[in-house]
N, C-alpha and C positions, 0 to 999 in steps of 0.2 A: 612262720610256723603255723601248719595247722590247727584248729580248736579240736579235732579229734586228735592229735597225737602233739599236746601239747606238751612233753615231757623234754627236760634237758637233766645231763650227769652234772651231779653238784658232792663235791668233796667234804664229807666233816672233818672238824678237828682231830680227830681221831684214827684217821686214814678208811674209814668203810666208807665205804662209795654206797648211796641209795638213789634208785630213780624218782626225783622229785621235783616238780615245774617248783616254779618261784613262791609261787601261795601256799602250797603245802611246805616248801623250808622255814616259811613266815613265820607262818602259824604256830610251826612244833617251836617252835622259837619264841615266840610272843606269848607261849602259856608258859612259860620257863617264869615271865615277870610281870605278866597282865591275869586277872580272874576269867579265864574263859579262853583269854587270846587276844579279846574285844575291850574297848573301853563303849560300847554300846551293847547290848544283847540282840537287840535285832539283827547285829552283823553276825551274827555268831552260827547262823545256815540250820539253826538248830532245827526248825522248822520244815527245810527242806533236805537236809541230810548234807554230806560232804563238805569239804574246806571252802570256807569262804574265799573270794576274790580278791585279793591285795591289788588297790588299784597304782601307778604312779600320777598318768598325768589324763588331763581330759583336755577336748576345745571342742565346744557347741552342745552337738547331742551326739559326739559321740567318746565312749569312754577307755583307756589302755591300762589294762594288767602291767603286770612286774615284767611278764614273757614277752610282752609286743603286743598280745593278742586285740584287737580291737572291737567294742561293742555298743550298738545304738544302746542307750541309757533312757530307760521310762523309770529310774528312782530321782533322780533330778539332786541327791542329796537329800531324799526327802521331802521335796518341794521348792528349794528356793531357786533352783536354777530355772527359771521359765523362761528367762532371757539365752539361756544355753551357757554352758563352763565356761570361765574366761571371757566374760562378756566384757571386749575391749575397754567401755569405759569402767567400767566399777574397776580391773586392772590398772589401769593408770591411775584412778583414783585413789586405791589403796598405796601404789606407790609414793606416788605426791603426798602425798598425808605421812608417809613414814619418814619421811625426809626432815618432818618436823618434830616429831617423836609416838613412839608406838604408842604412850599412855601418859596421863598428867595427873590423875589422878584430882583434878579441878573443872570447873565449868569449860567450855569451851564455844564459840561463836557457834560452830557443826552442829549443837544437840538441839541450840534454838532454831539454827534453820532444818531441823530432820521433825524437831515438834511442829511446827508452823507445816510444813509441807502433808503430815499425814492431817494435822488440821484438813487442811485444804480438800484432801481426798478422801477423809472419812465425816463428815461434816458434826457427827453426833458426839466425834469426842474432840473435848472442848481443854480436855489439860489432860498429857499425857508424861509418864515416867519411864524412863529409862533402865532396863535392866538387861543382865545378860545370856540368858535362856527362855526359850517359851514357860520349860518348868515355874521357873522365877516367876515370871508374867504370872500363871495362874494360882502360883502360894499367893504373890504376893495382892491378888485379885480377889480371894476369898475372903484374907485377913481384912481388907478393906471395907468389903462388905459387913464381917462384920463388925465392923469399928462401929460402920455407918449405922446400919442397925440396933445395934445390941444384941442381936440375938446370933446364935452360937451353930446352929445345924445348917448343914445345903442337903441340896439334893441335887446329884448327880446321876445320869445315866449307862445302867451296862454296855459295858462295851466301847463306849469313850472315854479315850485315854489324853490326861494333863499334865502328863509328866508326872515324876516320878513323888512327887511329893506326899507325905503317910496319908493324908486323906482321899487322893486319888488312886490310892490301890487297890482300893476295894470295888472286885469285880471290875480289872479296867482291861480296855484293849489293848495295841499293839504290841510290844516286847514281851507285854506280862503275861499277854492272851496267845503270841506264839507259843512260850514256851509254858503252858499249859498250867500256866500258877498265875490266875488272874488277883488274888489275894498274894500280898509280901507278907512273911514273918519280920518282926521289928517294927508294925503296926501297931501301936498299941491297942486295947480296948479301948480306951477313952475316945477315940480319934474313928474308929470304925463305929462305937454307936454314935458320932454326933455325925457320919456320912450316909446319908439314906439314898438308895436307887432306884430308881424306877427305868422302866422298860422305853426305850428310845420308838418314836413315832408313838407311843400309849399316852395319850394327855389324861384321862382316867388312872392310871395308876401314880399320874404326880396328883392330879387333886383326891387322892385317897389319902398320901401323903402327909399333903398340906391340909386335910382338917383333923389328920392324925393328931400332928404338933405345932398347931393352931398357935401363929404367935410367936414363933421358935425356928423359924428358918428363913434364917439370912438372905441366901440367895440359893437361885438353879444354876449351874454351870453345866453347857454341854458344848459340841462340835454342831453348830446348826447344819454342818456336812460333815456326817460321820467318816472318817478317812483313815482310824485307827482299827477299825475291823471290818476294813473293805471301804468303797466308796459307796455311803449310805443315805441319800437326800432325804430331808424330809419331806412326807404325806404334806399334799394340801390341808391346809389348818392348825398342823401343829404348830410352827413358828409362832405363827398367830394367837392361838388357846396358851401356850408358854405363858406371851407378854400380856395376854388379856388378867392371868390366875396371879402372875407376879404385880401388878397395880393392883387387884383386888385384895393381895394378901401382904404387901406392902414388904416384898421382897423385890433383891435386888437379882435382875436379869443379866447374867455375864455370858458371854456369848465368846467360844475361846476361838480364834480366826487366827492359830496359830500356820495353819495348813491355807486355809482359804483366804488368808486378809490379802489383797492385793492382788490375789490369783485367779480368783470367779468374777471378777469384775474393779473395777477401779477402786469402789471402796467396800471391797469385797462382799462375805453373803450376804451382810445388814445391805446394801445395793442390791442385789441381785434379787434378795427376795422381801426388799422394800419392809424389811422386820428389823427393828432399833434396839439395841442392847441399852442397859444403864453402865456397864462398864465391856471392854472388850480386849482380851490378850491378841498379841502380836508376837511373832517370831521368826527366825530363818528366813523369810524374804526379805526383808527391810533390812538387811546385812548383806545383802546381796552371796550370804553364804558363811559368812563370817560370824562367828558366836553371837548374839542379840538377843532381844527381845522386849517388850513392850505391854507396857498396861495404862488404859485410860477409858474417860468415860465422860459423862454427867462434871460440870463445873466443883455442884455440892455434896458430890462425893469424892471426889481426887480432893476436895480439899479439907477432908480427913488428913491427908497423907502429910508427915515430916515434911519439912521442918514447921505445914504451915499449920500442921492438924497434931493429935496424940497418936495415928497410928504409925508405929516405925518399921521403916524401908528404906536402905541401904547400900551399895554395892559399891567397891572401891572400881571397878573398872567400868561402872555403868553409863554408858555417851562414851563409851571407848572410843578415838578421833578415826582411828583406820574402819572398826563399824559402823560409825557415821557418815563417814566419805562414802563406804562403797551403798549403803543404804541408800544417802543421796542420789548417786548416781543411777540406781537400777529405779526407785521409784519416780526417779524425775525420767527417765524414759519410759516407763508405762506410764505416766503424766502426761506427757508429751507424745507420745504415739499410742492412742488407747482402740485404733486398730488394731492392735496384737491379739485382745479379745478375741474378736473378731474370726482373726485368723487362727488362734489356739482351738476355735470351738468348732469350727468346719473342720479342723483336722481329725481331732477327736472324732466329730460325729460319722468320718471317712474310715477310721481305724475300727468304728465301731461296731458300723455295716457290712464293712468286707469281713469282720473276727466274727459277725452274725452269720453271712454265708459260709465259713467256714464251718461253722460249729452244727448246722443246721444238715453240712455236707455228709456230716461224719455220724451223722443221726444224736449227739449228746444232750445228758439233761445238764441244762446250764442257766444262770442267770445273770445278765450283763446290769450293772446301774453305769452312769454318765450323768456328768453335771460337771458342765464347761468344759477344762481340760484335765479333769478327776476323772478317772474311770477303772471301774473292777470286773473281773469274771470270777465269778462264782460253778466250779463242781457240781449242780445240786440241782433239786428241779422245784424247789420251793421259789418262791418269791423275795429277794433278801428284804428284807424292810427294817431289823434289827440286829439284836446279838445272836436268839436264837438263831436265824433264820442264817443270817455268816456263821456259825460253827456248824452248819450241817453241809457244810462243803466236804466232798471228798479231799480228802489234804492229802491222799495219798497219790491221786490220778494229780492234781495241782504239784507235787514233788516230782514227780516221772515228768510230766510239762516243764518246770520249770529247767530242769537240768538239759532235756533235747533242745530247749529254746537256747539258753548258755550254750552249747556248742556248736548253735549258729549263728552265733555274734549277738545274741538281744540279751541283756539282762533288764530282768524281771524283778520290780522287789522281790526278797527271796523269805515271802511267805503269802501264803493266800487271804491273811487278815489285814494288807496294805494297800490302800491307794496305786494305782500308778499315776505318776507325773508327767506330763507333757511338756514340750518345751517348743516356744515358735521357730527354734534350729532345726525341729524335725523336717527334713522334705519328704515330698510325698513319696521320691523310691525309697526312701528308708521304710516310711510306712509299708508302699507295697512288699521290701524285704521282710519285714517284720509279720506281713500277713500269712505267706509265702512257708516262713518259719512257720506259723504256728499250726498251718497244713500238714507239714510234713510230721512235725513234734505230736502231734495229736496222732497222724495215722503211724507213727510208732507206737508211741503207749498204748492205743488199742489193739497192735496186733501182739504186743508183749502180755496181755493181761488175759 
């Protein structure tokens, strides 16, 4: 079936015949007992208009609708698929592990060998805990902090997004910033004044901060690669000026690598840009896809944590034995083949240049960042460097983009404030297909506009 005439007759209950592909029966179907349709809001297309994708199945990098339809995949799941869908061993893995039982709700041999191995690969965290969402990872990251502490306020920056938890709503990226409420109602006041923001790449507007509430803030939690409103690297010195103001102010530096741990480098950005957190979230890769996630740090601070400290942190399914299996499995092969780097970041840097000559072809103002195999295009003819600078994206030329690109097999994260993910499944004629695409996608929307 073609992507331009992707329509089949589908019968309701009711005997009225309407023409409707499989994603749009879904949909009107899944808002009947789901808020939205979506049990995430990013899926919800809200950003770029039209029915989201019901996908069934995937293998490597490339992904199938409900209709057959088939499409190279630059959302990866959001990141964890860098090894590509169904990556044979984390599949047998999960298998093998269920054979034994889905859950025990007890210790298991798995979480000491999944602890010991990110030991190994991130070297600066020395005891780490088990939970099952990045969200989780970053509540349960700040509580920590301040146990550690005693003191009560962070500061986080616009535009980076930690999940959905009350303190990271304020002013945050991805879900909340597609759909155009970067504040949640059900925040309390107490919980937004003890969250302060400052401006991403600005180390002057955190130390204005921190001699604001001298004595009073816990920790700084950011994406040292902003990936929730765009792919956004930091300025030379920021990373740096961070860790220099958090030892001088005797705050604790959390560094969330829910996106990047495992993905920019072996032991992710804290490697890449040779900058060391005091504590660091984990998530979606070390599950090889499967629900997860991860918080640890510094010895004498994880040893705040239950049962061996006062700060309490909990989860009955947490070292779940099938997300430990496949965790094992996908980071003992980036462990064992840390070529894949390598090769993720020539692709990228191929995808990046030809989507440069494209865009340069077409005369547009644009702004591309890259950093490994993250990468975004930017609408816009600013410089992106922060929040501001990704919401001055035309979202409306990025909406007309994203849907010409969908009907020629690429899907796109479906908003202009998301990373794309790369996967070492991608081959180069995918790429070339994909460039090809956004040729043609582009010289539509400008001759429609």
């Amino acid at each position: 079936m073609s992507l331009e005439n992707r329509y089949s007759r589908l019968t309701t209950h009711d005997s009225q015949t309407m023409l409707l592909n499989k994603s749009e029966y879904l949909f009107n179907k899944a808002q009947k007992f789901i808020p939205g349709g979506v049990n995430s809001p990013a899926r919800a297309f809200k950003s770029v208009g039209g029915v989201p994708v019901f996908f069934k199945k995937a293998k490597g990098s490339v992904i199938t609708d409900e209709d057959g339809n088939e499409f190279i995949d630059y959302v990866g799941s959001w990141g964890p698929m860098i090894l590509g869908h169904a990556f044979p061993p984390v599949v047998k893995a999960v298998q093998d592990a269920s054979f034994n039982s889905t859950s025990f709700g007890a210790p298991t041999e798995l979480e000491i060998e999944m602890a010991e191995l990110v030991q190994q690969m991130v070297p600066n965290v020395e005891r780490v805990r088990m939970v099952n969402s990045g969200t989780e990872a970053c509540m349960s990251a700040v509580r920590v902090a301040r146990g550690y502490t005693g003191k009560e306020k962070i500061i986080k920056f616009e535009g980076n997004y930690h999940g959905h938890g009350d303190a990271f709503l304020i002013k945050a990226g991805s879900g909340a910033l597609t759909l155009g409420k970067p504040s949640s109602p059900g925040v309390t006041k107490g919980t937004a004044k003890d969250t302060l923001n400052a401006d991403y790449n600005d180390l002057p507007s955190v130390e204005k901060l921190l001699k604001k509430n001298k004595g009073n803030v816990a920790a700084i939690i950011l994406e040292p690669v902003a990936g929730n409103m765009g792919c956004i690297p930091p300025e030379p010195g920021f990373l740096e000026g961070l860790r220099k103001l958090c030892d001088e102010h005797e705050t604790v530096l959390i560094f969330d690598e829910v996106m990047t741990g495992f993905r920019l480098a072996r032991g992710g950005a804290q490697e890449r840009f040779n900058i060391w957190a005091d504590l660091v979230t984990f998530g979606k890769i070390i599950g090889g896809g499967l629900p997860v996630g991860a918080f640890g740090g510094k010895k004498e601070i994880m040893d705040v944590v239950a049962p061996v400290g006062p700060v309490y942190q909990a989860g009955t399914l947490s070292g779940n034995p099938l997300a430990m299996s496949a965790g094992l499995a996908q980071l003992g092969a980036l462990e064992k083949y840390p070529e894949i780097y390598v090769d993720l970041e020539e692709k990228t840097e191929y995808l990046k240049k030809n989507l440069t000559n494209v865009l340069n072809k077409h005369e547009l103002d644009y702004h591309m960042n890259q950093v490994g195999s993250m990468i975004s295009l930017f609408f816009t003819k600013e410089k992106v460097r922060d929040f501001k600078g990704a919401n001055s994206t035309d979202q409306q030329f990025f909406k007309q983009f994203f849907h010409e690109m969908l009907k020629r097999g690429i899907y796109l994260p479906p908003s202009p404030f998301e990373s794309w993910f790369l996967a070492n499944t991608l081959t180069y004629e995918m790429l070339d297909k994909t460039i090809a695409a956004a040729d043609e996608s582009i010289g539509v929307v400008k001759s429609a506009s």
